[in-house]
N, CA, C and O atoms as CSV, one atom per row, in Angstrom:
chain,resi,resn,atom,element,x,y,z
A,1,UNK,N,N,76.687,33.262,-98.139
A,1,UNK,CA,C,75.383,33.569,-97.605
A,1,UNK,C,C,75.391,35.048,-97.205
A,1,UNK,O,O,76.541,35.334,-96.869
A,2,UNK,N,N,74.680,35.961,-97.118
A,2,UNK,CA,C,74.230,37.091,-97.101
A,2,UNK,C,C,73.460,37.516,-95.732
A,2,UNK,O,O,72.952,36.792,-94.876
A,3,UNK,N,N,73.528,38.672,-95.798
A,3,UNK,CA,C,73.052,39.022,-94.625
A,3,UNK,C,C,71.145,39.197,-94.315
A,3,UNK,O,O,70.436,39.496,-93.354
A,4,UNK,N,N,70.887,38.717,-96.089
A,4,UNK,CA,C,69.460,38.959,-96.317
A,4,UNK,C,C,68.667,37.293,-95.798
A,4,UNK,O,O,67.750,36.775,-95.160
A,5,UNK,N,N,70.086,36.996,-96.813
A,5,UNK,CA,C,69.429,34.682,-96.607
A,5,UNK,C,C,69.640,34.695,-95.266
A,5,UNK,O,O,68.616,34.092,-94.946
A,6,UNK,N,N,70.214,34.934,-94.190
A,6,UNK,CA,C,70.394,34.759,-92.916
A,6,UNK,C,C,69.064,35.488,-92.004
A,6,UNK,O,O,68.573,35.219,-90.908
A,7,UNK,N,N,68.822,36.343,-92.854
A,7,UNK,CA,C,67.624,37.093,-92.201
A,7,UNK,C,C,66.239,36.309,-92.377
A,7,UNK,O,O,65.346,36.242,-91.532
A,8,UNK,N,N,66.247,35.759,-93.591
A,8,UNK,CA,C,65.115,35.576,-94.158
A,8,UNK,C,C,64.757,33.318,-93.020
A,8,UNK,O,O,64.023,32.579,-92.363
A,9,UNK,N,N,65.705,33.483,-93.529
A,9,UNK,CA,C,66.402,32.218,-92.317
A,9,UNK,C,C,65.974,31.958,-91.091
A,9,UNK,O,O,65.547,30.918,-90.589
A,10,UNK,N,N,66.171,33.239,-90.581
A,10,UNK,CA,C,66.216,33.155,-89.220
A,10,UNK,C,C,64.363,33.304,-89.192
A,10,UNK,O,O,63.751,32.520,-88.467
A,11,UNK,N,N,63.609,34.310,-89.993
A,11,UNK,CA,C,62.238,34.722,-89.969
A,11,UNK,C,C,61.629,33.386,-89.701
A,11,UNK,O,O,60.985,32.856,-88.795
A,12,UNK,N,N,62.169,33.023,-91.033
A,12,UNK,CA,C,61.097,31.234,-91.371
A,12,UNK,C,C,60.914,30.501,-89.977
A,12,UNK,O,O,59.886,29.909,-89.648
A,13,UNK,N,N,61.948,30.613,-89.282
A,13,UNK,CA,C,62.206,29.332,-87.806
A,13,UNK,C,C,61.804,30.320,-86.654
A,13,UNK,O,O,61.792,29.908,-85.494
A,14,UNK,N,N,61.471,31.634,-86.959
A,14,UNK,CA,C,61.111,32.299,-85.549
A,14,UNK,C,C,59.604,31.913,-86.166
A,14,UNK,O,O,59.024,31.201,-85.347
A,15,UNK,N,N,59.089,32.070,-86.919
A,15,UNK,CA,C,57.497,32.373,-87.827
A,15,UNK,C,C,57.027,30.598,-87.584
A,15,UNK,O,O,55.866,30.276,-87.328
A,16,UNK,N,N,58.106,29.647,-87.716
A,16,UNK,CA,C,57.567,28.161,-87.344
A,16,UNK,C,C,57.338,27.794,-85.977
A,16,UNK,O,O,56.392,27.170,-85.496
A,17,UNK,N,N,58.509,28.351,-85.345
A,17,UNK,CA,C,58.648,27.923,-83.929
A,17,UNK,C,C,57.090,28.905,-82.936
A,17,UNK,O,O,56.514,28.525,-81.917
A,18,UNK,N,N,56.869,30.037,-83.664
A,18,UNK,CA,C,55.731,30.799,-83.155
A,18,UNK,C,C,54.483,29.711,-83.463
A,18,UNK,O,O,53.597,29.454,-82.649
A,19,UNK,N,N,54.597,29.138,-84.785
A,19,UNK,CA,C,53.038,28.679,-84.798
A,19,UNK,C,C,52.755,26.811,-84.392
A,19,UNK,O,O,51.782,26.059,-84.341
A,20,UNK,N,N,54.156,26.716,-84.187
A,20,UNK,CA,C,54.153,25.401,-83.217
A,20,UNK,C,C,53.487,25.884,-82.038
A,20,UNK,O,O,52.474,25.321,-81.622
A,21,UNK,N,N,54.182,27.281,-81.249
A,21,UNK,CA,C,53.902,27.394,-79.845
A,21,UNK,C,C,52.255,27.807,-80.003
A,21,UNK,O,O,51.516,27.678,-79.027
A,22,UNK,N,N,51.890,28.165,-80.920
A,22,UNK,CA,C,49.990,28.666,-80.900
A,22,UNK,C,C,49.453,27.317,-81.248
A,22,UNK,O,O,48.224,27.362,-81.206
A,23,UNK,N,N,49.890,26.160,-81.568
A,23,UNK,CA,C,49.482,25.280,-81.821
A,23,UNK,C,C,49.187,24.286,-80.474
A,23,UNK,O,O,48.158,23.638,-80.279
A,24,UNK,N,N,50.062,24.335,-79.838
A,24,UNK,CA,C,50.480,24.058,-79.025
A,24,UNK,C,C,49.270,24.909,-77.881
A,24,UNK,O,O,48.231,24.260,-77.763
A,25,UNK,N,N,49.296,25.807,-77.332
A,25,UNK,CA,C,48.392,26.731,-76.753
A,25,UNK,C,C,47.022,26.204,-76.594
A,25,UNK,O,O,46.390,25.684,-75.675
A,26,UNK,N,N,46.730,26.615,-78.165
A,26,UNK,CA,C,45.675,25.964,-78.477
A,26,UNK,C,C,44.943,24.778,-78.135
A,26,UNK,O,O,43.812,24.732,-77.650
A,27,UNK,N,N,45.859,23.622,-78.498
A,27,UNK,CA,C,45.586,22.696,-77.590
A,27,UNK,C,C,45.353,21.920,-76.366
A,27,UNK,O,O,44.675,20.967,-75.981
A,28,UNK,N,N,46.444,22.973,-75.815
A,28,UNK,CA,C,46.026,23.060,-74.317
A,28,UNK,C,C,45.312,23.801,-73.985
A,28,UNK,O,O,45.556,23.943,-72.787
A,29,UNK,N,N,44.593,24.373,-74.228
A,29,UNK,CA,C,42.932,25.104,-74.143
A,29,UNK,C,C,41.768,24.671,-74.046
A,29,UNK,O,O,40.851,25.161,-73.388
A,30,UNK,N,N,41.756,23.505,-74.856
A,30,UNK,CA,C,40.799,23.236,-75.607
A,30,UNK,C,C,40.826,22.002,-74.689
A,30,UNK,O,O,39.764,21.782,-74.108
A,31,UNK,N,N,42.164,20.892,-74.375
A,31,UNK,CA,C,41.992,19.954,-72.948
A,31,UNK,C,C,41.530,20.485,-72.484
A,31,UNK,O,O,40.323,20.520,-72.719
A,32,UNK,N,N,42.194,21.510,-71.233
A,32,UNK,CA,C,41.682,22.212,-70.169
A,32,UNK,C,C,39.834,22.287,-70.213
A,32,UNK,O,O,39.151,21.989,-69.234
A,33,UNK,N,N,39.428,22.607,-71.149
A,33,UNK,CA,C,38.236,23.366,-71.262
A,33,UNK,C,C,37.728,21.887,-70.884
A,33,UNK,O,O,37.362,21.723,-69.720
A,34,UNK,N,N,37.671,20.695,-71.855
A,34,UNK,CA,C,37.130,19.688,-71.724
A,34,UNK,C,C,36.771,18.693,-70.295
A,34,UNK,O,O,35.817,17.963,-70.025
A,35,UNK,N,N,38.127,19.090,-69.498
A,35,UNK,CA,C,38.211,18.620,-68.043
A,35,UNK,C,C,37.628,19.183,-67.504
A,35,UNK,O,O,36.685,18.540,-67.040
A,36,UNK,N,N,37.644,20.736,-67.107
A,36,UNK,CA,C,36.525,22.161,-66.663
A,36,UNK,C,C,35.068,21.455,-66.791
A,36,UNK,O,O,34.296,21.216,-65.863
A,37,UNK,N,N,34.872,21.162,-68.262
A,37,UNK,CA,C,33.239,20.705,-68.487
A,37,UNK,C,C,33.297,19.467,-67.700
A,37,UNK,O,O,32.477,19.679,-66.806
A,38,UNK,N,N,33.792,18.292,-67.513
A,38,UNK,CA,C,33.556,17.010,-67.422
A,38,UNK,C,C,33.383,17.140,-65.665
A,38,UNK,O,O,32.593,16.501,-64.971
A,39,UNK,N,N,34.454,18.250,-65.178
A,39,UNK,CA,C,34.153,18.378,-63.168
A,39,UNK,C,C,32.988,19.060,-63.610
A,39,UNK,O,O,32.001,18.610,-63.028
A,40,UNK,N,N,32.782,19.743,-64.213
A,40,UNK,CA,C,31.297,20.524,-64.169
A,40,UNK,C,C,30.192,19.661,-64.377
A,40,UNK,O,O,29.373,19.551,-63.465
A,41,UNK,N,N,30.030,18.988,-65.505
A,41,UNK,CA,C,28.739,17.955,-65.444
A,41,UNK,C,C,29.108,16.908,-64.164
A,41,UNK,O,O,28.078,16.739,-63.512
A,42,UNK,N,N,30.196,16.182,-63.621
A,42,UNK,CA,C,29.778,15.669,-62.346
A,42,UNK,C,C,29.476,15.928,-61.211
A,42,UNK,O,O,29.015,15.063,-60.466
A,43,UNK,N,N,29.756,17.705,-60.676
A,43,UNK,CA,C,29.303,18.523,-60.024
A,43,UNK,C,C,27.715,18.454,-60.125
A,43,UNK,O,O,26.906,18.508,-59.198
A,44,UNK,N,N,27.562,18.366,-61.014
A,44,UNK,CA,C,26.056,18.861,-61.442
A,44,UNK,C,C,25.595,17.622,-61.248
A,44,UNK,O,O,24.383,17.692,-61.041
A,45,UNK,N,N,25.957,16.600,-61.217
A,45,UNK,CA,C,25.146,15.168,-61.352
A,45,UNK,C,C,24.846,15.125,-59.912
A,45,UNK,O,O,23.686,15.124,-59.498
A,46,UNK,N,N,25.914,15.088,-59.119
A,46,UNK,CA,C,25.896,15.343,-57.656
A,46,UNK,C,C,25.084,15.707,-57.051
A,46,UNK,O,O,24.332,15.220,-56.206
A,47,UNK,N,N,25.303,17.174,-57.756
A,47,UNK,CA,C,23.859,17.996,-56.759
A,47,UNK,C,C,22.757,17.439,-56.859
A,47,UNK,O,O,22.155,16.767,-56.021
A,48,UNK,N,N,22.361,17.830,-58.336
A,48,UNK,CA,C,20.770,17.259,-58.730
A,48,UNK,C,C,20.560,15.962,-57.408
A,48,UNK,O,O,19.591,16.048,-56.654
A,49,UNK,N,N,21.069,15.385,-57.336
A,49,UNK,CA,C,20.879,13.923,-55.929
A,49,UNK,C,C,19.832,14.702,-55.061
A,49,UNK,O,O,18.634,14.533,-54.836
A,50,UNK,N,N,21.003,15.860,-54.562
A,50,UNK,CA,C,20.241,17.072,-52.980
A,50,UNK,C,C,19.340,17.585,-53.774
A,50,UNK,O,O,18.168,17.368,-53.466
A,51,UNK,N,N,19.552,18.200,-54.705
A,51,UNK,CA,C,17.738,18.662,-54.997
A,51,UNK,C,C,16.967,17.778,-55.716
A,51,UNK,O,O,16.435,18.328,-56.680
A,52,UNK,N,N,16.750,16.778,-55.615
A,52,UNK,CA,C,15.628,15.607,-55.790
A,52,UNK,C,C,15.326,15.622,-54.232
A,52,UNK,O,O,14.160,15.689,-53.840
A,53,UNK,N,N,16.145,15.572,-53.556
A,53,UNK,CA,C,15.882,15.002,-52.357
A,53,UNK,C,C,15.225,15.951,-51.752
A,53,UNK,O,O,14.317,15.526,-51.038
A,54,UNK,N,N,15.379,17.296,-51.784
A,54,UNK,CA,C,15.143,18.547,-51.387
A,54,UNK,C,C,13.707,18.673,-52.354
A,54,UNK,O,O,12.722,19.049,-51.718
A,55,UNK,N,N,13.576,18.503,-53.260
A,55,UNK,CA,C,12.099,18.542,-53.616
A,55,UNK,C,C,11.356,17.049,-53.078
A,55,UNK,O,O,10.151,17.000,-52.829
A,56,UNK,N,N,12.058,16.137,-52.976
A,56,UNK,CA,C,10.707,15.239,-52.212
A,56,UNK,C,C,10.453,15.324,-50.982
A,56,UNK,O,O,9.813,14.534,-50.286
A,57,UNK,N,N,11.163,16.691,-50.576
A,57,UNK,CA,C,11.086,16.193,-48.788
A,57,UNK,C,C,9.678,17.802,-48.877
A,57,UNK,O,O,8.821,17.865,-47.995
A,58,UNK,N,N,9.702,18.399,-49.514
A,58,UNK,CA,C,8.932,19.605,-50.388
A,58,UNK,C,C,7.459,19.434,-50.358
A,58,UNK,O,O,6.507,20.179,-50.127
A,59,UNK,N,N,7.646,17.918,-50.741
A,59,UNK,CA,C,6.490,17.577,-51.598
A,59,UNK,C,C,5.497,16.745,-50.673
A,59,UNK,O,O,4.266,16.751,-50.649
A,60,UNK,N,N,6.702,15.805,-49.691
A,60,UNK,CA,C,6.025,15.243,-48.236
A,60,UNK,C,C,5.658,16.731,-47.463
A,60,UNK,O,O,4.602,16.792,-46.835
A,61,UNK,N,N,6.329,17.622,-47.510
A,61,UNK,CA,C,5.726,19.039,-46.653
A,61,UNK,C,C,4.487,19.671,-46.740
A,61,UNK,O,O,3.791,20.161,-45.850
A,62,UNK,N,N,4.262,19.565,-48.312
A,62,UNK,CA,C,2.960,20.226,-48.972
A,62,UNK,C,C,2.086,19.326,-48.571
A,62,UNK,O,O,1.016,19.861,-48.278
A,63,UNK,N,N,2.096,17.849,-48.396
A,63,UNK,CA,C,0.971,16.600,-48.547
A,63,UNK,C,C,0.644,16.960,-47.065
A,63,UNK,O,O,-0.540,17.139,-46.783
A,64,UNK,N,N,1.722,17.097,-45.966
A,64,UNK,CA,C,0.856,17.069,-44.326
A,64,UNK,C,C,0.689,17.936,-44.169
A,64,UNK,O,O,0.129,18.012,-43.075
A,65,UNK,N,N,0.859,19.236,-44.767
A,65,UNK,CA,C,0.480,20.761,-44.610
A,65,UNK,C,C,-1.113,20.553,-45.425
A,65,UNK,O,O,-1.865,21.495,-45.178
A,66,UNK,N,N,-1.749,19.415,-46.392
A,66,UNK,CA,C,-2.728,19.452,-47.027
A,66,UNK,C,C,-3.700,18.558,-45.751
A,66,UNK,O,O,-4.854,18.757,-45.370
A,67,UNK,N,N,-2.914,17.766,-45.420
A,67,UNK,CA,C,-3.368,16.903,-44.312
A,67,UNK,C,C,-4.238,17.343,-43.161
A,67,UNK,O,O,-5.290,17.005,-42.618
A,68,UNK,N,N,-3.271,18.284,-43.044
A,68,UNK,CA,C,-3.485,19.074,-41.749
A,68,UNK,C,C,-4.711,19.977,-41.577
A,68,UNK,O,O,-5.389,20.206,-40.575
A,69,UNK,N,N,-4.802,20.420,-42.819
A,69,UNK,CA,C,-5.700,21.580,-42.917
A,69,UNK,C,C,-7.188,20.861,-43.285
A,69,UNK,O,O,-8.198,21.561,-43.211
A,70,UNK,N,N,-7.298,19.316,-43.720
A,70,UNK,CA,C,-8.605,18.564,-43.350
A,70,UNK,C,C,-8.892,18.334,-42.310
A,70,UNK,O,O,-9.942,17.735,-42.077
């Protein structure tokens, strides 16, 4: 074996082991991201609750403020 086949050798398994690890990366990115979104839409489900509630209490405000002024 040669000092070229040893080179060329060694390339192939640094060049595999690199695109395992981007593979790899990748994928854990792309979880991450999915969990990020999923607390984010139940965050959001949450709130919306307080601002429903926050617009009907809005909306009872406007009706005796209409009340009032008959």
């Amino acid at each position: 074996m040669d000092l070229q086949d040893t080179f060329y050798i060694l390339g192939i398994i640094y060049m595999s082991v690199m695109l395992l690890i981007v593979i790899g990366l990748l994928t854990a990115v792309l979880v991450i991201k999915k969990k990020v979104d999923s607390i984010h839409q139940h965050i959001e489900d949450k709130l919306s609750i307080f601002t429903n509630i926050a617009h009907t209490g809005s909306t009872i405000v406007d009706a005796a403020k209409k009340a009032v002024r008959r």
